[in-house]
CHARMM internal coordinates of N, CA and C (Angstrom, degrees):
IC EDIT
DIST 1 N 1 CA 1.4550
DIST 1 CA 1 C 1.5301
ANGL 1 N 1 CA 1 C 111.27
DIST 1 C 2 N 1.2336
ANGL 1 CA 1 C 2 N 130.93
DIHE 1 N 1 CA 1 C 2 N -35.54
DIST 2 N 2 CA 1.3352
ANGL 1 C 2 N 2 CA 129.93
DIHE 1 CA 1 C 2 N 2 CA 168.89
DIST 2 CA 2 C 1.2705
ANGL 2 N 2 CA 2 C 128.39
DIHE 1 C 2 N 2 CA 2 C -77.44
DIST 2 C 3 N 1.4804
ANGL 2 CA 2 C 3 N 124.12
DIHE 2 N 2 CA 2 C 3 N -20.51
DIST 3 N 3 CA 1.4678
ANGL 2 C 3 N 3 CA 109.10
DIHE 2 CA 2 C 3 N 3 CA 138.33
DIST 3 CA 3 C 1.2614
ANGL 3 N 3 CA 3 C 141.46
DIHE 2 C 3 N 3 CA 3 C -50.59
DIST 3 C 4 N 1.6235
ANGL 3 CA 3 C 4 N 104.12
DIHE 3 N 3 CA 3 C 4 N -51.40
DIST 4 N 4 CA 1.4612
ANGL 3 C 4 N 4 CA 116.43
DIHE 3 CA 3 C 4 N 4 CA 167.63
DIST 4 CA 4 C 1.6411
ANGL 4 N 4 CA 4 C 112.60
DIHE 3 C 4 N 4 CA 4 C -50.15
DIST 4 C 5 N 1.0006
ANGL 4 CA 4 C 5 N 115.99
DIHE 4 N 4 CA 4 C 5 N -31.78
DIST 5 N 5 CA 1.8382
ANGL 4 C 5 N 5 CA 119.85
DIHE 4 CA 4 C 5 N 5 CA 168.22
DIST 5 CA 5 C 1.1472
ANGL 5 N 5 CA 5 C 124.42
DIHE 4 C 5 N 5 CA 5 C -68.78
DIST 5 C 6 N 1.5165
ANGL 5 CA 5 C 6 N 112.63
DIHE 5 N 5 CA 5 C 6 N -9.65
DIST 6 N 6 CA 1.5317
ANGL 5 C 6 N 6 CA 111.14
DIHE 5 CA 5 C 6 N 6 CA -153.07
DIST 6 CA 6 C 1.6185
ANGL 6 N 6 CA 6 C 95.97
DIHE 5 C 6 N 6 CA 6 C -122.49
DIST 6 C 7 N 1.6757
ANGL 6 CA 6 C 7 N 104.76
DIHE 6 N 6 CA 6 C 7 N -24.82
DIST 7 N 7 CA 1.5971
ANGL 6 C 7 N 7 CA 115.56
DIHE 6 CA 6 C 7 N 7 CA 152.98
DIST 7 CA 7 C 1.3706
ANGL 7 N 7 CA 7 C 120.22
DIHE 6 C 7 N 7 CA 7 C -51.18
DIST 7 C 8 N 1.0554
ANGL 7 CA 7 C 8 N 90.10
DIHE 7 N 7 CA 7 C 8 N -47.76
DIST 8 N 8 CA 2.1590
ANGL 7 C 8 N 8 CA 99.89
DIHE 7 CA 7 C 8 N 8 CA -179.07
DIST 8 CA 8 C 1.5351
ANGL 8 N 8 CA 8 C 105.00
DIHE 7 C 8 N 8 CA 8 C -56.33
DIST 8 C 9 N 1.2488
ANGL 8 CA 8 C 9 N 106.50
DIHE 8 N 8 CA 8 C 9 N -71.82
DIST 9 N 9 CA 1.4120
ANGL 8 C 9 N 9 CA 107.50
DIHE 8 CA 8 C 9 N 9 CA 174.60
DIST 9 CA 9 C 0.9817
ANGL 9 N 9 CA 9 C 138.21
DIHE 8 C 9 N 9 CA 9 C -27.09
DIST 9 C 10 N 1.5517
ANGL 9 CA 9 C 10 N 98.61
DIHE 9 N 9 CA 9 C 10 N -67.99
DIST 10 N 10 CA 1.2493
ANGL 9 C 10 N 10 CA 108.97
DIHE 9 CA 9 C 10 N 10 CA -175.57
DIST 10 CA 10 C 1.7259
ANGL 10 N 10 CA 10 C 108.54
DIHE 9 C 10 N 10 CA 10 C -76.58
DIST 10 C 11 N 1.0390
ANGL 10 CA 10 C 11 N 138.41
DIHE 10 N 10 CA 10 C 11 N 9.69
DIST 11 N 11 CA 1.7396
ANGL 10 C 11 N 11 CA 156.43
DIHE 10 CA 10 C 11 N 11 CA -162.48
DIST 11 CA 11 C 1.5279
ANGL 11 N 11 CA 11 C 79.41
DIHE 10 C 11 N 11 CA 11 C -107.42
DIST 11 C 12 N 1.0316
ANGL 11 CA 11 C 12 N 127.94
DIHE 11 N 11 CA 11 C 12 N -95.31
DIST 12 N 12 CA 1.5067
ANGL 11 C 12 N 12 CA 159.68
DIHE 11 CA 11 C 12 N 12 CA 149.12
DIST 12 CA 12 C 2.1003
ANGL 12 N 12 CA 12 C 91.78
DIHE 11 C 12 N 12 CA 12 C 20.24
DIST 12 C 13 N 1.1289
ANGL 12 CA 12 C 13 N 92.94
DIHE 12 N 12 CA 12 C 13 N -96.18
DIST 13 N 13 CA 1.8110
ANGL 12 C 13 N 13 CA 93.64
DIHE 12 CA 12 C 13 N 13 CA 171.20
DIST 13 CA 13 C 1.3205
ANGL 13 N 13 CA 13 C 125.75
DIHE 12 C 13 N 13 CA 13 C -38.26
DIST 13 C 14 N 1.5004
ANGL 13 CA 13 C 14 N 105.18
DIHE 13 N 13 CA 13 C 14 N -27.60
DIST 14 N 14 CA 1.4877
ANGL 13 C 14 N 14 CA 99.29
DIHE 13 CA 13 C 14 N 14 CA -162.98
DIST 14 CA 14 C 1.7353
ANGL 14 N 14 CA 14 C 106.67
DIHE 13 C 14 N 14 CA 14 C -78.16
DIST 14 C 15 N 1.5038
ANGL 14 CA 14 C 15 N 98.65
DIHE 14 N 14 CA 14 C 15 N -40.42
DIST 15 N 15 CA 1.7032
ANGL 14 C 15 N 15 CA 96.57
DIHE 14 CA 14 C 15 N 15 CA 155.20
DIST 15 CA 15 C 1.3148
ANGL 15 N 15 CA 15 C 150.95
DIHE 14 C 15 N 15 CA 15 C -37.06
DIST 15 C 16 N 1.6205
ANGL 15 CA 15 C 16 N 102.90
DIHE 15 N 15 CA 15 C 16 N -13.77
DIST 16 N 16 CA 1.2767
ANGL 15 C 16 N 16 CA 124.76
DIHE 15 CA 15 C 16 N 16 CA -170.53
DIST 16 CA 16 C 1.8830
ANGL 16 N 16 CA 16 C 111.30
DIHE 15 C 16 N 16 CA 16 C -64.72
DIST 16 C 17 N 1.9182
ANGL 16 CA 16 C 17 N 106.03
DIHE 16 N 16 CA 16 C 17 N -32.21
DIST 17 N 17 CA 1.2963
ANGL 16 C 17 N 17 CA 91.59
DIHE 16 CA 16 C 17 N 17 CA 175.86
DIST 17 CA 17 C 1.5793
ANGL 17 N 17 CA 17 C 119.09
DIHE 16 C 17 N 17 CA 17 C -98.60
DIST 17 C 18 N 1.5435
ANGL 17 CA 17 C 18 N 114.27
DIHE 17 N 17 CA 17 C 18 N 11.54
DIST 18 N 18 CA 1.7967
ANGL 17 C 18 N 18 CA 103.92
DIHE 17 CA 17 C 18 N 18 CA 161.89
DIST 18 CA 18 C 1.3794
ANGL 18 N 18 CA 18 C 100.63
DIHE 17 C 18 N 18 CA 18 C -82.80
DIST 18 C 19 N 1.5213
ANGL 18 CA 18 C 19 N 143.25
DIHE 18 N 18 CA 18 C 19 N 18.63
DIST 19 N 19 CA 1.3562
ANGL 18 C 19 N 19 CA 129.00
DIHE 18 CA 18 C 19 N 19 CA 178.44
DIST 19 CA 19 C 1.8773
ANGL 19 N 19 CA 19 C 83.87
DIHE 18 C 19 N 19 CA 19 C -107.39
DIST 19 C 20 N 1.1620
ANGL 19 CA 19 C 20 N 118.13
DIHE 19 N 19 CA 19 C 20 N -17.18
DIST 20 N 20 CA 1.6567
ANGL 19 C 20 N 20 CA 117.65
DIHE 19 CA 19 C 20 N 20 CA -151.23
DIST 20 CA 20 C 1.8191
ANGL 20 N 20 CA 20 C 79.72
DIHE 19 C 20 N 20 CA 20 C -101.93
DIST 20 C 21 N 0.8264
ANGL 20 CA 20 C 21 N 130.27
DIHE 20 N 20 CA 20 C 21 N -26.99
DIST 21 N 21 CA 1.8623
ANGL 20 C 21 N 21 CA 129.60
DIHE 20 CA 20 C 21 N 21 CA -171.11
DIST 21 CA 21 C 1.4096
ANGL 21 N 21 CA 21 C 87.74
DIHE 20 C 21 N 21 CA 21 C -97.25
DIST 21 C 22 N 1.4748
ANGL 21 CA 21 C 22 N 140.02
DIHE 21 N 21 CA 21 C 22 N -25.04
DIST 22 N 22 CA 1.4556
ANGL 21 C 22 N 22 CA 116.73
DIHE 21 CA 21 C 22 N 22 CA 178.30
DIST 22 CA 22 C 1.7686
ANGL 22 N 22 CA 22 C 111.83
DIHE 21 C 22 N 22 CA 22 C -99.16
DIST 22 C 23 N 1.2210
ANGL 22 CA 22 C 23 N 114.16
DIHE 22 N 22 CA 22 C 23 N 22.14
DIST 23 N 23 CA 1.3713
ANGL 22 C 23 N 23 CA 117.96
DIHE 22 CA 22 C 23 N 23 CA 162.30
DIST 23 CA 23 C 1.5428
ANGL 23 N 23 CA 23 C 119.23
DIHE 22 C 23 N 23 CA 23 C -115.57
DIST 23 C 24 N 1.9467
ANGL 23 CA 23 C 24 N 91.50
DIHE 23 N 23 CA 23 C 24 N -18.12
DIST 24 N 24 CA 1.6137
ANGL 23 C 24 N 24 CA 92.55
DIHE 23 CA 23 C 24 N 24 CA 173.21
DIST 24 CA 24 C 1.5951
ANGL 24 N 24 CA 24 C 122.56
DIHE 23 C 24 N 24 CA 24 C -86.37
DIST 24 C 25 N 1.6056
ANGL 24 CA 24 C 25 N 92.98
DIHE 24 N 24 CA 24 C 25 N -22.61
DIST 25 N 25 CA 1.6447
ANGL 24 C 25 N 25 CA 102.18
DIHE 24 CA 24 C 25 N 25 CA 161.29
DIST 25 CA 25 C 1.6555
ANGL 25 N 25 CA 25 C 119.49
DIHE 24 C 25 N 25 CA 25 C -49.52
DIST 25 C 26 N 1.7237
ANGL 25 CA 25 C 26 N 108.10
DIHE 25 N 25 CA 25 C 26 N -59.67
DIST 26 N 26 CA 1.2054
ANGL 25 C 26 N 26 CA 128.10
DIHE 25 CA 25 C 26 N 26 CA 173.44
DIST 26 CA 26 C 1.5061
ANGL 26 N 26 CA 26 C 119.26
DIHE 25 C 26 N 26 CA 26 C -20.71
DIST 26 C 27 N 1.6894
ANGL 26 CA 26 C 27 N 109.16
DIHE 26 N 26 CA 26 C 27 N -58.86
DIST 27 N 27 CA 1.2522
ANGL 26 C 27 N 27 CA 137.03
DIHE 26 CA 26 C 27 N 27 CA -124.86
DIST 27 CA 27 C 2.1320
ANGL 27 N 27 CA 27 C 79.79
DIHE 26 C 27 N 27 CA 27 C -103.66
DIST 27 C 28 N 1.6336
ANGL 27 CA 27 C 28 N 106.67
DIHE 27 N 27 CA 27 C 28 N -42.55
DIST 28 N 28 CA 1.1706
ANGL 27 C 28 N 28 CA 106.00
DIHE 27 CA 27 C 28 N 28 CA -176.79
DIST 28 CA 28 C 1.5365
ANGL 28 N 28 CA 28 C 122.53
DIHE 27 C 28 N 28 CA 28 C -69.91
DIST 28 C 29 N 1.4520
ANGL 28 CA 28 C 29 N 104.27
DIHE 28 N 28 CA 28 C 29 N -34.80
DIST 29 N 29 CA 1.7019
ANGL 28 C 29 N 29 CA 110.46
DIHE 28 CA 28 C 29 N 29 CA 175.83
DIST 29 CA 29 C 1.7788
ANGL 29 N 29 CA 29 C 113.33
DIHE 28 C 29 N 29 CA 29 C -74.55
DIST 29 C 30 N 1.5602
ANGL 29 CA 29 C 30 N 99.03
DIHE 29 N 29 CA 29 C 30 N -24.39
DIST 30 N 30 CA 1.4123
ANGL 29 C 30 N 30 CA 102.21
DIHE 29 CA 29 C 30 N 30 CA 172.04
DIST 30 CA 30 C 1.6388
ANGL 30 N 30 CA 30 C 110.59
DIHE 29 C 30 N 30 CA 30 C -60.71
DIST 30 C 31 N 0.9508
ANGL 30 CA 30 C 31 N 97.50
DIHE 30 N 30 CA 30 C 31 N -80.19
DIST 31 N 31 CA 1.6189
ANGL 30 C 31 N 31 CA 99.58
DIHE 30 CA 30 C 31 N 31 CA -162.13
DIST 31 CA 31 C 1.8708
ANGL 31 N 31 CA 31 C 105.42
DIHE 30 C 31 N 31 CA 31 C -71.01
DIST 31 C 32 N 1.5781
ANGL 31 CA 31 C 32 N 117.11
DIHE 31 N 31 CA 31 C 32 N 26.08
DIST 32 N 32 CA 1.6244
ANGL 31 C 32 N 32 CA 119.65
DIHE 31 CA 31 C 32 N 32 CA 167.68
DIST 32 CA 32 C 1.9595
ANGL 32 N 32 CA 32 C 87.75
DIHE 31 C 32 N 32 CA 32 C -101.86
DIST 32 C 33 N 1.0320
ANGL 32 CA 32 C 33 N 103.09
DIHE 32 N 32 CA 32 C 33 N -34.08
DIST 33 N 33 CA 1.8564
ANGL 32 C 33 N 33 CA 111.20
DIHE 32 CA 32 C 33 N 33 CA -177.21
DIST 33 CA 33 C 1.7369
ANGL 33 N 33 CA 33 C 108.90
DIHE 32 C 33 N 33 CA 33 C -72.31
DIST 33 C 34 N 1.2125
ANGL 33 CA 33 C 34 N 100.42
DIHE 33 N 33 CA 33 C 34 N -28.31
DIST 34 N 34 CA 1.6567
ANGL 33 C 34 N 34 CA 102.85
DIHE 33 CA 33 C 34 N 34 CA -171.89
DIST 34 CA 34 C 1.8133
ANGL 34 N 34 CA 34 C 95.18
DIHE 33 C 34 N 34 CA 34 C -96.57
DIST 34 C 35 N 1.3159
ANGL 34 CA 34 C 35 N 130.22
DIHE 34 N 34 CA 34 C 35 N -31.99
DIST 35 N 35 CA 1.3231
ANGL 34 C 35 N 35 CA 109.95
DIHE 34 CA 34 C 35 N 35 CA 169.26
DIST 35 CA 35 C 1.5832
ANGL 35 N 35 CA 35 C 121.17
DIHE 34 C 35 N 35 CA 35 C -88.24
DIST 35 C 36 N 0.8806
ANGL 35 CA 35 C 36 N 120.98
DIHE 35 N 35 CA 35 C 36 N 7.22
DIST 36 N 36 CA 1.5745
ANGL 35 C 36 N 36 CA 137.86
DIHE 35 CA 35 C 36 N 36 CA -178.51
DIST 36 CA 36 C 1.6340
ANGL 36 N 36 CA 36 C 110.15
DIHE 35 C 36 N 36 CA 36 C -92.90
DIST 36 C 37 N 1.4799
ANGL 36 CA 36 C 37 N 89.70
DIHE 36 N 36 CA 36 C 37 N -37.62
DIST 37 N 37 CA 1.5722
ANGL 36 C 37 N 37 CA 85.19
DIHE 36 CA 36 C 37 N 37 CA -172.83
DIST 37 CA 37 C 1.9646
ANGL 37 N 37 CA 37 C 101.55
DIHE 36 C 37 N 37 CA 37 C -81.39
DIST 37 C 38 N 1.3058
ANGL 37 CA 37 C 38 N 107.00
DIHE 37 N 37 CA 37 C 38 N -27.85
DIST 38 N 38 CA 1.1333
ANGL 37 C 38 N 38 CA 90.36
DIHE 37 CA 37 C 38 N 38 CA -158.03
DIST 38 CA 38 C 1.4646
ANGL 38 N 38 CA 38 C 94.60
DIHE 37 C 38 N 38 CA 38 C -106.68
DIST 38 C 39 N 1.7596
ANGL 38 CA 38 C 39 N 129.88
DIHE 38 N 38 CA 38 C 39 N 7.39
DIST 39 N 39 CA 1.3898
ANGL 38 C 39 N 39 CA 124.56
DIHE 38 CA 38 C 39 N 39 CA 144.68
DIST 39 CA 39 C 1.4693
ANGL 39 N 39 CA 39 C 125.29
DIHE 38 C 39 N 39 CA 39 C -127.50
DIST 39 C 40 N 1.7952
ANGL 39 CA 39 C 40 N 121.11
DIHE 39 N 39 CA 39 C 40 N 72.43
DIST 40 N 40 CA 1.1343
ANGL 39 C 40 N 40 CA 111.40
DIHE 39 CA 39 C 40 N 40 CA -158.18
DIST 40 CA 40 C 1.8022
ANGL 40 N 40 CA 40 C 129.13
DIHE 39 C 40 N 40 CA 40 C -57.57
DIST 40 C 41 N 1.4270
ANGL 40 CA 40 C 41 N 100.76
DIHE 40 N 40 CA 40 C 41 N -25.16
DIST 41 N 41 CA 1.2844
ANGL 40 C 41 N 41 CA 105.36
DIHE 40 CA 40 C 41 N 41 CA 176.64
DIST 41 CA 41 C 1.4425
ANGL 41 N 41 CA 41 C 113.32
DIHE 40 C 41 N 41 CA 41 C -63.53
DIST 41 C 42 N 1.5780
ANGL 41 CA 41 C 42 N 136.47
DIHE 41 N 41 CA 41 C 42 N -23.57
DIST 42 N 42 CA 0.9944
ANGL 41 C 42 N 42 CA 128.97
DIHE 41 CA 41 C 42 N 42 CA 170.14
DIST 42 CA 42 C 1.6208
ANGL 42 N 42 CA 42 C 136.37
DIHE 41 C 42 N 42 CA 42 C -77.51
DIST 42 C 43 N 1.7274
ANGL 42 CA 42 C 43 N 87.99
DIHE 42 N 42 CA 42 C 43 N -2.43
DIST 43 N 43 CA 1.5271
ANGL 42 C 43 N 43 CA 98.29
DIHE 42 CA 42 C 43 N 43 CA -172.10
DIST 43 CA 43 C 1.4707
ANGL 43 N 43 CA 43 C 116.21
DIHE 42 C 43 N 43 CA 43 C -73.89
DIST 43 C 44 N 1.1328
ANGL 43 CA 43 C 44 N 117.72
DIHE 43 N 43 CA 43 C 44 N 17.50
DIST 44 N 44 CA 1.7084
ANGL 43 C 44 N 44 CA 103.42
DIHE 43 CA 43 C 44 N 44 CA 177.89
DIST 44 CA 44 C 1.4391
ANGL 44 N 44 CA 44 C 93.15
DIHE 43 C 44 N 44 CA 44 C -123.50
DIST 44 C 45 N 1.2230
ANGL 44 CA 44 C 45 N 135.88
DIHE 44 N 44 CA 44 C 45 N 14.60
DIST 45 N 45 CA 1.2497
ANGL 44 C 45 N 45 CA 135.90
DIHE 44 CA 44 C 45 N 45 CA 170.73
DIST 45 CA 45 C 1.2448
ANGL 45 N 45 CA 45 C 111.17
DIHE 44 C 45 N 45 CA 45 C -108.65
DIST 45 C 46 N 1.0880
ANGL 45 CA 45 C 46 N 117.66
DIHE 45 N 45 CA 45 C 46 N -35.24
DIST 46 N 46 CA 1.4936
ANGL 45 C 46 N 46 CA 121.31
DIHE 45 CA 45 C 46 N 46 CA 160.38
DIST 46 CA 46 C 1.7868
ANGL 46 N 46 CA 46 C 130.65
DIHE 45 C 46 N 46 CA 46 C -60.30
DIST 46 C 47 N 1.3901
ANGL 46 CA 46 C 47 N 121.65
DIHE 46 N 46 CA 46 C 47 N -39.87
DIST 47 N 47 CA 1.1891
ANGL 46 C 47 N 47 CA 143.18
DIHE 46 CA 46 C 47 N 47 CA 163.25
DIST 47 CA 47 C 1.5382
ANGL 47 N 47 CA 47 C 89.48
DIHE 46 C 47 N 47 CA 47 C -28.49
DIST 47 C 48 N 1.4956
ANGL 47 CA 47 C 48 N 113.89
DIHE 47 N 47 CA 47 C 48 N -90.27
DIST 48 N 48 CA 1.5802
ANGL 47 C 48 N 48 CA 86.24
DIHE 47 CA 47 C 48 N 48 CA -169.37
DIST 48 CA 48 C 1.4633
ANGL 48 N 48 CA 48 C 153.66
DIHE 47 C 48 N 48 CA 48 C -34.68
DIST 48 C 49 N 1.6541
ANGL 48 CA 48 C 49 N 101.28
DIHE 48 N 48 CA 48 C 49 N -31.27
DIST 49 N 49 CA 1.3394
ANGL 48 C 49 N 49 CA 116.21
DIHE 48 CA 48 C 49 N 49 CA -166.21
DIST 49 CA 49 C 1.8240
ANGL 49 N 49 CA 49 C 96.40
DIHE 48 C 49 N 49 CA 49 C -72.32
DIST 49 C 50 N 1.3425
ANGL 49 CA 49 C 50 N 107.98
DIHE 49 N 49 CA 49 C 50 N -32.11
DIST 50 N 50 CA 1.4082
ANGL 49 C 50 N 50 CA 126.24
DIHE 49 CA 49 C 50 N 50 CA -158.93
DIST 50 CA 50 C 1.7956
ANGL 50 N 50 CA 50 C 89.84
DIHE 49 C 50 N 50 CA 50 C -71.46
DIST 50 C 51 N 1.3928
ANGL 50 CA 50 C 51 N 123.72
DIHE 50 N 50 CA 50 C 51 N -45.60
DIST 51 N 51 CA 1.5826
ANGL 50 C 51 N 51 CA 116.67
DIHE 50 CA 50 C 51 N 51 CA -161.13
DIST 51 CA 51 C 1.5683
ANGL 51 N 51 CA 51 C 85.95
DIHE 50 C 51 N 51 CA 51 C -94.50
DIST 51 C 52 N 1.0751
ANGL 51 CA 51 C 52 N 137.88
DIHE 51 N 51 CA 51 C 52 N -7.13
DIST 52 N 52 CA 1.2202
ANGL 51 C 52 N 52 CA 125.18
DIHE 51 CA 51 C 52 N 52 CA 153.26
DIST 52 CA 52 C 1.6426
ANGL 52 N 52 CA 52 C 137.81
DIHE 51 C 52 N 52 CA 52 C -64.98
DIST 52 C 53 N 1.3023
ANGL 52 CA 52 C 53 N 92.97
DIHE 52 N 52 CA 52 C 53 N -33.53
DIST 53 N 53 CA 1.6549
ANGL 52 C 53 N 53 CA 117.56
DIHE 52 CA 52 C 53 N 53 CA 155.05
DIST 53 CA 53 C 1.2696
ANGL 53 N 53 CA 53 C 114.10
DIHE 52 C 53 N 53 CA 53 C -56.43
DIST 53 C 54 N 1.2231
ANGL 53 CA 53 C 54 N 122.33
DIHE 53 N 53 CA 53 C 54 N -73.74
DIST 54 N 54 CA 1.1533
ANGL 53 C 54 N 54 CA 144.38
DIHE 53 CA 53 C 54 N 54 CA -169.52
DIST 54 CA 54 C 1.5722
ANGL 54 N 54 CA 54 C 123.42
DIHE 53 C 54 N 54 CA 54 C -50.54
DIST 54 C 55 N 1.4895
ANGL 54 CA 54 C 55 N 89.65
DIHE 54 N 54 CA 54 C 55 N -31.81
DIST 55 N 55 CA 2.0213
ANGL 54 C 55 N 55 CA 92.28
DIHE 54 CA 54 C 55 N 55 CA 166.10
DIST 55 CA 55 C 1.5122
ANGL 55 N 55 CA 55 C 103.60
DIHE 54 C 55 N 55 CA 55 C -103.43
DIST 55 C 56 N 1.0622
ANGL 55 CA 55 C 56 N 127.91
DIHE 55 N 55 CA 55 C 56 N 4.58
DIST 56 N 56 CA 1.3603
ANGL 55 C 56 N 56 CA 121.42
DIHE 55 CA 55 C 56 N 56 CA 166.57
DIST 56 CA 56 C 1.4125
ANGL 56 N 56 CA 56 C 120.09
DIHE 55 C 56 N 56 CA 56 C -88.75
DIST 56 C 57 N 1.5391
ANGL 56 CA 56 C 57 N 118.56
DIHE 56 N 56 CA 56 C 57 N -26.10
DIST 57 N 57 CA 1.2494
ANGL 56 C 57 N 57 CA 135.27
DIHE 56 CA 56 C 57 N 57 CA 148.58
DIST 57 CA 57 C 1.0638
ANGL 57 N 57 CA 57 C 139.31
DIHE 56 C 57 N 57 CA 57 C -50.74
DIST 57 C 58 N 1.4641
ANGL 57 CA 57 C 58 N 91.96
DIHE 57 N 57 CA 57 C 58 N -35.11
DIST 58 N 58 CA 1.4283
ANGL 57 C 58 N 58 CA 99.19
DIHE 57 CA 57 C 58 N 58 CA -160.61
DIST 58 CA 58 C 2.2069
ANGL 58 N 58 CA 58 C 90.08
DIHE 57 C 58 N 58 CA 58 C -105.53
DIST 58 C 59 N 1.2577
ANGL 58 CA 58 C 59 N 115.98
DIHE 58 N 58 CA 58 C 59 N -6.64
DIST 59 N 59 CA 1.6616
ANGL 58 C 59 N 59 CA 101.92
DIHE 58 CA 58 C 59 N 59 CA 169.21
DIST 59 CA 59 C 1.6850
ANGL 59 N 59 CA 59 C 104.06
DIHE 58 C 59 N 59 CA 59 C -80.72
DIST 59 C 60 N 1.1727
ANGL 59 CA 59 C 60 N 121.18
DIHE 59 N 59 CA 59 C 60 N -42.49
DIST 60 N 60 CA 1.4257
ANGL 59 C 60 N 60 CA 122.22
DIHE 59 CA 59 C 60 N 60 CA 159.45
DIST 60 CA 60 C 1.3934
ANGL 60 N 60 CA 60 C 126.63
DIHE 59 C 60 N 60 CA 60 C -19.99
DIST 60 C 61 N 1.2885
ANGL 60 CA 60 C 61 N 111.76
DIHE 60 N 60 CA 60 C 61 N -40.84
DIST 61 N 61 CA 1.4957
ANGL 60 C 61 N 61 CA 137.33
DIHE 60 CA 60 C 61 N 61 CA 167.34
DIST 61 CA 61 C 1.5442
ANGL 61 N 61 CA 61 C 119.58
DIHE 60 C 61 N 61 CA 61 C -68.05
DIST 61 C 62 N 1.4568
ANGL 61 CA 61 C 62 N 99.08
DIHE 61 N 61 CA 61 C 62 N -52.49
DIST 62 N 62 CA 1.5941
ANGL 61 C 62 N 62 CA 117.67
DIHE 61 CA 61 C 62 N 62 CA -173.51
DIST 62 CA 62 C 2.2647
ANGL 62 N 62 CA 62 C 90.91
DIHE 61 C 62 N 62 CA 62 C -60.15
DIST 62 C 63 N 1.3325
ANGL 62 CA 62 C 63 N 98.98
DIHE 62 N 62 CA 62 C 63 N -68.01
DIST 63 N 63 CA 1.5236
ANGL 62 C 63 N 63 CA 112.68
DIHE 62 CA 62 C 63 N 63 CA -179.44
DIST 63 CA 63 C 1.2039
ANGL 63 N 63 CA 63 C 102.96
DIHE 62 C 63 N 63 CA 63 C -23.81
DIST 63 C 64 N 1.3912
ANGL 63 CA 63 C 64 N 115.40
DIHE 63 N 63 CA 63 C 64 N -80.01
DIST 64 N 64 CA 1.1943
ANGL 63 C 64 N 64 CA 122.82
DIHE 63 CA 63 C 64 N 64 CA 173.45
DIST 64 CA 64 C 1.9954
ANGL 64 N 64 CA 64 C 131.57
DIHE 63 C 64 N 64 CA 64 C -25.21
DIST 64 C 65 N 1.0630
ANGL 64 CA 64 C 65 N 97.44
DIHE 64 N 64 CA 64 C 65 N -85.29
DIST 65 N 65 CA 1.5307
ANGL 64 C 65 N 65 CA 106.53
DIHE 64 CA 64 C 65 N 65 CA 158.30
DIST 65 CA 65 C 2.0808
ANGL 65 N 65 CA 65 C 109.30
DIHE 64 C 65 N 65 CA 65 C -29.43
DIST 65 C 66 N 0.9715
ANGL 65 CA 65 C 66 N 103.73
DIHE 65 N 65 CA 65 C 66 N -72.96
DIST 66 N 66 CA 1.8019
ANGL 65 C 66 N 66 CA 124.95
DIHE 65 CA 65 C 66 N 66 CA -177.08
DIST 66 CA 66 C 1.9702
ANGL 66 N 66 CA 66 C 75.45
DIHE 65 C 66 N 66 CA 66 C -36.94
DIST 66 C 67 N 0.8976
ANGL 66 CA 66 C 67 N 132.08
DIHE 66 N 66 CA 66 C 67 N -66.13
DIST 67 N 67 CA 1.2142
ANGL 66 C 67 N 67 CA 132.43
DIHE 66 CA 66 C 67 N 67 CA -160.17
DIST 67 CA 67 C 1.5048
ANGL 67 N 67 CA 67 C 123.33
DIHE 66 C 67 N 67 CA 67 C -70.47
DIST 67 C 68 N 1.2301
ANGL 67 CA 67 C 68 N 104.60
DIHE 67 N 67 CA 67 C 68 N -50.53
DIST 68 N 68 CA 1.5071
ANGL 67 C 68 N 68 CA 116.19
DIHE 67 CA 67 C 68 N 68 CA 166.30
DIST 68 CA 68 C 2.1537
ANGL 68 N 68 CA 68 C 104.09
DIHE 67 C 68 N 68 CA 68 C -45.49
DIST 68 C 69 N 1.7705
ANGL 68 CA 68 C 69 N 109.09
DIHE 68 N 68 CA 68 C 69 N -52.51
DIST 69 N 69 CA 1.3631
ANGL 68 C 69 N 69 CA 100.06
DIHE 68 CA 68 C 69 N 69 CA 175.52
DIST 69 CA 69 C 1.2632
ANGL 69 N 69 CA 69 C 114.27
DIHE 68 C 69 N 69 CA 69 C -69.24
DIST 69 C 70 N 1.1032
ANGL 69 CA 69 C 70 N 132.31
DIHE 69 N 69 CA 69 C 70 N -21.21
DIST 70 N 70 CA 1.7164
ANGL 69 C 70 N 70 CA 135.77
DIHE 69 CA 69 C 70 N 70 CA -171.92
DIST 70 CA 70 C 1.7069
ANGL 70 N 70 CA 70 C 101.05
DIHE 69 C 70 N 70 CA 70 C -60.39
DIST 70 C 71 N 1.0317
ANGL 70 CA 70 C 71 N 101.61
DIHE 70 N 70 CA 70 C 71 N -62.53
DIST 71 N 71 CA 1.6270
ANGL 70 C 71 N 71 CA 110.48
DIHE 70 CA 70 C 71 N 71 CA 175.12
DIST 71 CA 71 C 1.5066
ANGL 71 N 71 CA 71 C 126.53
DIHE 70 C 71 N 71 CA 71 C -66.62
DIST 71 C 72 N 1.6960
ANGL 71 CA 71 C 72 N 116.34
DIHE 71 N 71 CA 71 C 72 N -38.21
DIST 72 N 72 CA 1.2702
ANGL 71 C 72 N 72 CA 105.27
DIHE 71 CA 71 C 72 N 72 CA 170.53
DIST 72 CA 72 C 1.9101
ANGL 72 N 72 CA 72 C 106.67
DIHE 71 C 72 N 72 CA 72 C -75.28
DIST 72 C 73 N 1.1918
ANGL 72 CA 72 C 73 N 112.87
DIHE 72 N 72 CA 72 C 73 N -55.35
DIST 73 N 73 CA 1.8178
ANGL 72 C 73 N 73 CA 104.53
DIHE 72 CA 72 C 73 N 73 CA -176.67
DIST 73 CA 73 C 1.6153
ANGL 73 N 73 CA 73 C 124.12
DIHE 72 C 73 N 73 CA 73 C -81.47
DIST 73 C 74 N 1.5046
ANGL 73 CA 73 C 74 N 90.56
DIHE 73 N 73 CA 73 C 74 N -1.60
DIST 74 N 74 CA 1.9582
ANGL 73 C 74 N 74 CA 94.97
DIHE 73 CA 73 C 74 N 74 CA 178.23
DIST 74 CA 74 C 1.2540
ANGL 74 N 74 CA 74 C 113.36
DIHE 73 C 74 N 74 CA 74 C -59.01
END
COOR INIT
IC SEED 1 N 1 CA 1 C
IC BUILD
C-alpha cells in the first residue's frame, strides 16, 4: 500500500509542469498579441518565433505527462 501511495504522489507532482507549460503557452501568445497589436506590420515575422515557442513549450508538457505515466504504470 505505500508504494501504491507514493505512485500517486509522485504521478500527482509530476503533473505539476503541464500546469507550468500552460501558463508559459499563455504568457507566449500574450505578449505575440500585445506586440502585434501595437506593431502590425511586424506580425508575420513574428508568427514564427511564436510557433517556435510554442512547441518548445508545449514538449515540456509532453515530458512531463510521459513522466507523470512512467511512474504511475512503470
Amino acid at each position: 500500500m505505500d508504494i501504491e501511495a507514493a505512485k500517486l504522489i509522485g504521478g500527482g507532482l509530476a503533473t505539476i509542469g503541464v500546469a507550468g507549460a500552460g501558463v508559459g503557452i499563455g504568457t507566449i501568445f500574450g505578449s505575440y498579441v500585445s506586440a502585434a497589436g501595437r506593431n502590425p506590420a511586424a506580425a508575420p515575422k513574428l508568427f514564427g518565433n511564436v510557433l517556435l515557442g510554442f512547441a518548445l513549450t508545449e514538449a515540456v508538457a509532453l515530458y512531463a505527462l510521459v513522466m507523470a505515466f512512467l511512474i504511475l504504470f512503470g
